[in-house]
N, C-alpha and C positions, 0 to 999 in steps of 0.2 A: 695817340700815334697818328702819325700825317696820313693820307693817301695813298705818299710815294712811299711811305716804309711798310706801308700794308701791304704795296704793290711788290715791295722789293724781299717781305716776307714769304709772300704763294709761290713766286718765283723759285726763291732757293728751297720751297719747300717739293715745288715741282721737279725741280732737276736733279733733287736726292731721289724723288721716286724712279722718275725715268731714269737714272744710275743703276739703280737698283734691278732696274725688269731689263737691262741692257748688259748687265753682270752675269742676270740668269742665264739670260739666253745664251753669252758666251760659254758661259761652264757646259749649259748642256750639248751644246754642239761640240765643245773640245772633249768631253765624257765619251760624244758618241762616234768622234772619229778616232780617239785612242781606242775604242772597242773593236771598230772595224779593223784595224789593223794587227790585229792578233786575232788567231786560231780560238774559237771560242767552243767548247764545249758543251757541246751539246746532251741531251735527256737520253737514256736508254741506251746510255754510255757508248753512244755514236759520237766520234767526234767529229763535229760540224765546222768548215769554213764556211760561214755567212756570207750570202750578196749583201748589197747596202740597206737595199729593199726590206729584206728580211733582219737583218742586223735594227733596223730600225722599229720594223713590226714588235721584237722579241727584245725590244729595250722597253715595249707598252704591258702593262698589267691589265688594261683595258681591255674586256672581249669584244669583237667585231658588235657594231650594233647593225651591218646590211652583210645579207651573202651574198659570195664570190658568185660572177658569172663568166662561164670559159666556153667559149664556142668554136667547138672541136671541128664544129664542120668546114672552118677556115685553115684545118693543119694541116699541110704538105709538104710531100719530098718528094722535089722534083729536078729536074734534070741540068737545071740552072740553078741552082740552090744556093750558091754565095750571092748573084745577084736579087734572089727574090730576099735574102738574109733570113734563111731557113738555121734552125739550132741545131747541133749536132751535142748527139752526151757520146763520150769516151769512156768506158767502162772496163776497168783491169781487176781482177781476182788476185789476191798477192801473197806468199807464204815466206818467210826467210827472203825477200828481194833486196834487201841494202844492196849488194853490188851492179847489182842491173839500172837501178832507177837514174843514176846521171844521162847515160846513155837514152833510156827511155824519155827522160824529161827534151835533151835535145833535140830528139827527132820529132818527138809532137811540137816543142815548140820554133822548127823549123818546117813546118809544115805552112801553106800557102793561105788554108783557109781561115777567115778574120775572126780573132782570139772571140773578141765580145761575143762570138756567136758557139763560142765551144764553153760547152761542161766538163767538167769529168768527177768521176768518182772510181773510191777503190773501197774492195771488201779484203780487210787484211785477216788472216785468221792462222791459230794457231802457231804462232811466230816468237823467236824469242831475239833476232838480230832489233837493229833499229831503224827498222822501216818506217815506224808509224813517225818517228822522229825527224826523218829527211823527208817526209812527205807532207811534215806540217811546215817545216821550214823552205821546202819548195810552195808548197801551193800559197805561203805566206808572198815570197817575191812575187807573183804569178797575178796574185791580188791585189798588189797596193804598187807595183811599177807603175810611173809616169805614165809609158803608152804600152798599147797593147794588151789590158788587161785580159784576163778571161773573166766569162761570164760569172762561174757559179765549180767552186770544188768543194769535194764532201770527203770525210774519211770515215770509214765506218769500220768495224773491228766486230767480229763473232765469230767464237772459236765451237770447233767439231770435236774438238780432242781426240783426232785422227793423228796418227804418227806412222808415218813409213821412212826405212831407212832410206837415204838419199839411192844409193845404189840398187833401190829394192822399184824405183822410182815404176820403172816402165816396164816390169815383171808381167808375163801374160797373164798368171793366173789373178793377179793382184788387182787389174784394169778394171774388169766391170765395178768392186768396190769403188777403187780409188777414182774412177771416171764418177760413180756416182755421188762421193761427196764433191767433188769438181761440180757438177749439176745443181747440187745444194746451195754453194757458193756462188754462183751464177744468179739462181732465181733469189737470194737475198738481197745481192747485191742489186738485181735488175729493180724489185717490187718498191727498194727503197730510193732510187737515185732516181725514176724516170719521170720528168714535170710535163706539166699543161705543154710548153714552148716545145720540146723537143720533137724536132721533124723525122733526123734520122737517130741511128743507134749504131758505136763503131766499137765494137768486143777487141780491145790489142790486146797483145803475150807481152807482158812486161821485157823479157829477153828478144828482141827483135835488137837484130844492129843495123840496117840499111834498108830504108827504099825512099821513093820519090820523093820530095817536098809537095807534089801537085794530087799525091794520090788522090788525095779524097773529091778533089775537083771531078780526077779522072775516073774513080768508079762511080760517083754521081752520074757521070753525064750518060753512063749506060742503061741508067733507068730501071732499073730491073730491082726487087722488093728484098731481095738478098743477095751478095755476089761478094766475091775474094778472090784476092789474088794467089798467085803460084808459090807457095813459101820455099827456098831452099835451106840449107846448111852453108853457112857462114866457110869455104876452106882454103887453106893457104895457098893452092898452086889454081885458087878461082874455077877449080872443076864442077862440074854439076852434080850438086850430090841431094838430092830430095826429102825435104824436110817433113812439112806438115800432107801426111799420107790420108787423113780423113780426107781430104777434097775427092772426090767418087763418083764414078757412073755405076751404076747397076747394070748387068751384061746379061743375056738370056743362061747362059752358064751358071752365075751368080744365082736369080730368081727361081732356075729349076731346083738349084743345090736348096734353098729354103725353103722349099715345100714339104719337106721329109725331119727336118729340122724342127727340134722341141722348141715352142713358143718363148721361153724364159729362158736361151740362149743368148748371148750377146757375141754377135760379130763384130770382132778388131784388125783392124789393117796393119799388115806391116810384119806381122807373128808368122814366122817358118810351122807352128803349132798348129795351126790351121788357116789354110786357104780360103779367100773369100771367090777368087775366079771376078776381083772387080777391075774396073779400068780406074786407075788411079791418073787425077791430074799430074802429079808430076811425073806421068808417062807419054803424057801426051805434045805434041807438035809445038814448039814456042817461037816457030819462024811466021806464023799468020796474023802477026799483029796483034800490038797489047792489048788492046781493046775488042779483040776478038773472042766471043763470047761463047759457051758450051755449059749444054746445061747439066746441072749436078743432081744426085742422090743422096747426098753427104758431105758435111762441110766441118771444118777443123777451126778454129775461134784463133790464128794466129794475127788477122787482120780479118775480118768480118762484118761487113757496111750491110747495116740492115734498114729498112724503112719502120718508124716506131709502130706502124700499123700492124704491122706483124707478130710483137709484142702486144700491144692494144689490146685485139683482137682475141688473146692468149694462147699463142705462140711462145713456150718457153722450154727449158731443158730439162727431161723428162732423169729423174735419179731411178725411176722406173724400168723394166726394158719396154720399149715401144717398136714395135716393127724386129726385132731382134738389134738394137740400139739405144744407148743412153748418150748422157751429156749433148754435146754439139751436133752429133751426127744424128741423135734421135731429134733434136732440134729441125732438124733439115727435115725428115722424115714425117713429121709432126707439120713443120709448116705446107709442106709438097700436100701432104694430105687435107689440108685447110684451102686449097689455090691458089697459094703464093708460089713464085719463081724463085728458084733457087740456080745461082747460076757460077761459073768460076772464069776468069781470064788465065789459059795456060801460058801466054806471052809475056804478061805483064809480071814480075819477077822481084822478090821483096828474100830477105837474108836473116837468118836466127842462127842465135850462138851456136858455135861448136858443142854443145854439152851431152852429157850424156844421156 
């Protein structure tokens, strides 16, 4: 054999090789973007939509061979927070929600603040509509649209095998239970969805039908480690009818009335059953501007911007009674007594369904 047919054998025998390692690598990058683009199922029967990052990690059988390092002393929320590109996680508890969720999906993703920098996660439980099903098929769009992606959604699922009748919902004697597996459902959801990146932490009520697109800008720029706004009732002739009644000051009336009062009591606002003697934010003045601030005793989770530090720190919703309070209010009561600011806008003014 000549030279040139030696030469002309390596040749084609090189370009089958480099075929071959160029075929690979095609297949595995198309394996690993059809992955990313479905809802992938996650271990401990959470079901996980992956970032890329992670979809990639969790395509390796390989264990890290160096540890992660995260330096926490760089994590802030601060008053300018879309410009410093601080993460916000969204976090919703969810029961029976298929008819709410279009509604809720618009108004988040009609909101100002830039998607890549929003999370969310929901804790679905005890359910038997198709929530978990439009919420895989939303947070599918949400993750693989052209622009605007979001950063990171999670669906998780764990049931309490708590059943109350719909109409039994808001029953006085029923609350401190039912408020307490609500607490349950909160700190599951909270311990599993909150990352290294997230700055703040924004608790929505899946049924919210209307407020700003700029909110989250606008309770940011208040600064304050916890704050909410004024929730009303959704009504047809636009009257003011006052929704989310946790938002509270404590009144020297209020504080006396608790000192005679058994420890493992639970105080609920809004019951003709018993009187708390508190000042309830939606009692108060809404002509001083939206951004005018007052500060709180107790706070209701229908829009609730929290700083993650507070959280962090462990700050979470007590299924306990604390202070004669569970869920969200003992939340407040709990952080108030750690040093954090608790605070509400009575001006600033957001809308929940009519329901009962």
């Amino acid at each position: 054999m000549s030279t040139t047919e030696k030469t002309g054998v390596v040749s084609v025998r090189g370009n089958k090789r480099l075929t071959v390692i160029l075929v690979s690598v095609l297949a595995f990058f198309s394996l690993t973007l059809l992955t990313l683009s479905r809802a992938t199922l996650g271990t401990c029967d959470e079901r996980v939509l992956r970032t890329w990052n992670e979809a990639l990690a969790f395509s390796s059988s390989e264990p890290s061979s160096s540890a992660s390092f995260v330096d926490l002393n760089n994590l802030e929320a601060s008053p300018n927070a879309k410009d410093k590109n601080e993460h916000l996680l969204i976090l919703t508890p969810l029961k029976n929600a298929s008819p709410y969720l279009p509604r809720y999906f618009e108004l988040v993703d009609r909101m100002t603040y830039p998607k890549h920098l929003i999370s969310m996660a929901f804790l679905v439980s005890d359910t038997d509509d198709d929530t978990v099903e439009k919420l895989r098929q939303q947070a599918d769009e949400f993750l693989n649209r052209e622009e605007n992606r979001y950063h990171h959604i999670a669906i998780y699922e764990k049931d309490f095998s708590f059943e109350l009748p719909e109409d039994k919902r808001h029953t006085f004697e029923l609350q401190p239970l039912r408020r307490s597996y609500m607490a349950r459902s909160r700190n599951y959801l909270l311990s599993a969805a909150l990352r290294d990146e997230h700055a703040w932490v924004l608790w929505l009520d899946v049924d919210l039908v209307e407020y700003p697109p700029t909110i989250l800008e606008d309770l940011m720029s208040v600064d304050v480690d916890i704050i909410v706004p004024n929730c009303l009732r959704e009504t047809e002739d636009k009257s003011f009818w006052g929704y989310d009644k946790n938002n509270w000051q404590e009144t020297d009336r209020s504080l006396a009335m608790q000192k005679d009062l058994d420890p493992d009591y639970v105080l609920l606002e809004g019951y003709y059953e018993f009187l708390t003697n508190r000042y309830l934010m939606v009692d108060m003045p809404t002509h001083l501007g939206r951004l005018s601030k007052v500060p709180l005793d107790g706070v209701g989770a229908t829009f609730t911007l929290v700083k993650s530090i507070v959280h962090r720190e462990g700050a979470n919703f007590p299924p306990y009674v604390f202070q004669h309070q569970v869920e969200t209010e003992g939340f407040a009561k709990m952080a108030k007594a750690m040093g954090f600011g608790v605070y509400g806008l009575p001006g600033y003014l957001i809308y929940h369904v009519m329901n009962q």
